[in-house]
Each structure stands twice: as structure tokens, then as C-alpha cells.
C-alpha atoms as a printed R data frame, in Angstrom:
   type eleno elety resid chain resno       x       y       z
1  ATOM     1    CA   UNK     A     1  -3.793  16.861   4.224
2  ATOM     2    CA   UNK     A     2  -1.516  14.897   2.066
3  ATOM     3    CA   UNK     A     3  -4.550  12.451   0.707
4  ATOM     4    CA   UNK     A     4  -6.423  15.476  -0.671
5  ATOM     5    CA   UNK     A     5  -4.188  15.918  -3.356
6  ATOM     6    CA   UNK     A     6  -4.813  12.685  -5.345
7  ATOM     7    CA   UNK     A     7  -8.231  10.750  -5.920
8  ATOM     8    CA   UNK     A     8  -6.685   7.528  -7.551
9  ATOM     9    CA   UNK     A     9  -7.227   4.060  -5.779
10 ATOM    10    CA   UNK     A    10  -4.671   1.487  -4.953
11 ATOM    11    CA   UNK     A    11  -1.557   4.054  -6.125
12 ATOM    12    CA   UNK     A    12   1.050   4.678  -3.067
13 ATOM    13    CA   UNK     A    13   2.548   8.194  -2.750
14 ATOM    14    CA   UNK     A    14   5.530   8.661  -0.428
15 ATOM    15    CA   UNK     A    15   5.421  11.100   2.334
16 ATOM    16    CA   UNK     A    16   8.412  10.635   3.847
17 ATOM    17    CA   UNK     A    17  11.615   8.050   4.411
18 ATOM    18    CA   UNK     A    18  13.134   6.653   7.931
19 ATOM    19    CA   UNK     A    19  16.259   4.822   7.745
20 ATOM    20    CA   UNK     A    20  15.888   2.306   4.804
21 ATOM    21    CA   UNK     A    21  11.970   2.816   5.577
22 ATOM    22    CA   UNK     A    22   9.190   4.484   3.369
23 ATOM    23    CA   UNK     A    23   6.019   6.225   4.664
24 ATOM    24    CA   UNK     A    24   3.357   5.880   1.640
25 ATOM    25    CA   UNK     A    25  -0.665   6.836   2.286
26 ATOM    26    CA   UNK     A    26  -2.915   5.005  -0.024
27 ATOM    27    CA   UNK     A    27  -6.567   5.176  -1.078
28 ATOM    28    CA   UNK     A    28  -8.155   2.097  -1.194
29 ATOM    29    CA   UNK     A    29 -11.787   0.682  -2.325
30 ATOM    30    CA   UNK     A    30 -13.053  -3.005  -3.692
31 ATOM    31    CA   UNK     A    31 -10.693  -5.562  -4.913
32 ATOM    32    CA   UNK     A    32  -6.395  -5.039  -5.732
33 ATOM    33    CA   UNK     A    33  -5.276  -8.454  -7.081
34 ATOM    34    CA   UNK     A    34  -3.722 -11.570  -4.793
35 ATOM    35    CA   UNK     A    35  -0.187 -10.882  -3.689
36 ATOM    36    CA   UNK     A    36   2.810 -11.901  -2.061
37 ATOM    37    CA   UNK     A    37   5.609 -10.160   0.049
38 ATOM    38    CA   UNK     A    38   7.914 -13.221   0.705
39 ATOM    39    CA   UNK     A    39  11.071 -11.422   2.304
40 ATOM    40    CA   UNK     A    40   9.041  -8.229   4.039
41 ATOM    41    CA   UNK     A    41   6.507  -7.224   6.582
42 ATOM    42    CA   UNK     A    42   4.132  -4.406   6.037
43 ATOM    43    CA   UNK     A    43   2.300  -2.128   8.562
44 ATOM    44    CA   UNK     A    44  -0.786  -0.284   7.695
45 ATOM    45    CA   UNK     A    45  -2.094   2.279   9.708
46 ATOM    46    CA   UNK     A    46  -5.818   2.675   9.059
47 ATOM    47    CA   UNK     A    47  -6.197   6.731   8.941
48 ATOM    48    CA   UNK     A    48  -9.819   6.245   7.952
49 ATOM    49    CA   UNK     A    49 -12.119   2.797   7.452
50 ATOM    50    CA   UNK     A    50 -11.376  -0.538   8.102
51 ATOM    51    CA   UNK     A    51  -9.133  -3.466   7.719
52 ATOM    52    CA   UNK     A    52  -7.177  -6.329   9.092
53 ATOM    53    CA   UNK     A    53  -3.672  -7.660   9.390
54 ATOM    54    CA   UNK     A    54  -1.839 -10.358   7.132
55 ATOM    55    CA   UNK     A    55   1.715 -11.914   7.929
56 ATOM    56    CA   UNK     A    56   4.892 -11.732   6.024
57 ATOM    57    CA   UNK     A    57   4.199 -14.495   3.478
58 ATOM    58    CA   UNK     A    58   0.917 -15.256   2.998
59 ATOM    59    CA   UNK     A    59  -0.746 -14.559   0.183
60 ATOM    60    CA   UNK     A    60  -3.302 -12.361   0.760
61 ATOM    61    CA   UNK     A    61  -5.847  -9.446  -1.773
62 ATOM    62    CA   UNK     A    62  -6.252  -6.091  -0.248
63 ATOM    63    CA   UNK     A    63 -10.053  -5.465  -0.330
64 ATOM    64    CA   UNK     A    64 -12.328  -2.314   1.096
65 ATOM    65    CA   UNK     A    65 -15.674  -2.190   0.710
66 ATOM    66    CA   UNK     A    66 -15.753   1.411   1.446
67 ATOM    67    CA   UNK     A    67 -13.299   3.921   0.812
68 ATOM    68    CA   UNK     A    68 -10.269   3.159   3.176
69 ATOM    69    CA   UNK     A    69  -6.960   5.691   3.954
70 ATOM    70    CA   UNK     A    70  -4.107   4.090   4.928
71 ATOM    71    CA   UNK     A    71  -0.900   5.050   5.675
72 ATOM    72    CA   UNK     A    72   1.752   1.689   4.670
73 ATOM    73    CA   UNK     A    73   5.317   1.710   6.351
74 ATOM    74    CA   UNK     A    74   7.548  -0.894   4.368
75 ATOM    75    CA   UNK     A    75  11.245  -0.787   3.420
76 ATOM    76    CA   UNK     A    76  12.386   0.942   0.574
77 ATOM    77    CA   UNK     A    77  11.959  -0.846  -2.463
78 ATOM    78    CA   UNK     A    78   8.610  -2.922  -2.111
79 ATOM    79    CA   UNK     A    79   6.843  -2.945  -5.084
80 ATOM    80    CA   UNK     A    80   2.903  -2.424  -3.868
81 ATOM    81    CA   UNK     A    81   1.651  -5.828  -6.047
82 ATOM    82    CA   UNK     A    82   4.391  -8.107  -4.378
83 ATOM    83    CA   UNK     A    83   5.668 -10.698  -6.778
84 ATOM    84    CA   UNK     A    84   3.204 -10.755  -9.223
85 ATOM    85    CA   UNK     A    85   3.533  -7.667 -11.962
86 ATOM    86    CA   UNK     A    86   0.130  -6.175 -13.883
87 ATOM    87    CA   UNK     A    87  -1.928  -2.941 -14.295
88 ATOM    88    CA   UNK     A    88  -2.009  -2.018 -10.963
89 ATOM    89    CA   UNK     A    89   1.974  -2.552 -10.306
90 ATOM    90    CA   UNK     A    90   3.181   0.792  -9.636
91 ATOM    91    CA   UNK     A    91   6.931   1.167 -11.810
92 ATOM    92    CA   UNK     A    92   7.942   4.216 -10.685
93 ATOM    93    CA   UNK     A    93   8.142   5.624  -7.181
94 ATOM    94    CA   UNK     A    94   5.439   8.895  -6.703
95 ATOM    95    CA   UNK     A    95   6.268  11.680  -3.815
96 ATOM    96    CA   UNK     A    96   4.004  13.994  -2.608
């Protein structure tokens, strides 16, 4: 329901918050950039298409050949490029 109401790839949009946790679905397709999260782990629940799963640390670039609908669970505060900051860094939280 929620995923219907944007078309942009690669952009998180909150759905909800647990604790110091934030539920975000995500479109995905191609290439994002390489990235890091040093301090955090992330879960992504495939809702639609496919993918794998990379540990805390490792530098790793999101790709989907396909279009892919995920659903992320990370803590509060995770920027969605890790520590590297370009076009595709998200600045501002977005709620649906």
C-alpha cells in the first residue's frame, strides 16, 4: 500500500518507529554507490524481488537488476549512503 505512493528509486520513506528503530520501504533498481555502515547493522526484508545479505562493516553497493521492494529496519539516524555523502544521500528524513 505504502510503496504506491512514490515511484523514486533508492529514496527511503519511514513508515513507522520502534524504540530507537526506523521502519523505511525502499524502491530499488541497478546500481546505488559503494557504502559503509561501520557502527550499525541493517535488515532488509525483501517485499518483492531479490537480494542478499551484507555484514555490519563491509563495504558493500546495493544493486537490483529488476525492480526490488524492500522494507530496511535500522536505528534512527542512519543516513541511507553510509559514510560517504553525494546525490543520492538522502538529508532530510521523508514519512509517509
Amino acid at each position: 500500500m505504502f510503496l504506491i505512493k512514490f515511484s523514486n528509486y533508492w529514496t527511503p520513506h519511514i513508515i513507522g518507529e520502534m524504540n530507537d528503530y526506523q521502519f523505511k520501504i525502499v524502491k530499488i533498481k541497478d546500481e546505488f554507490i559503494w557504502r559503509n555502515h561501520k557502527d550499525t547493522d541493517e535488515t532488509f526484508i525483501i517485499i518483492e524481488g531479490e537480494m542478499y545479505i551484507i555484514l555490519k562493516g563491509v563495504e558493500h553497493k546495493p544493486f537490483a537488476e529488476n525492480k526490488c521492494k524492500i522494507l530496511v529496519i535500522e536505528p534512527k539516524g542512519v543516513i541511507n549512503t553510509g559514510d560517504v555523502q553525494g546525490e543520492l544521500t538522502v538529508d532530510e528524513e521523508k514519512w509517509i
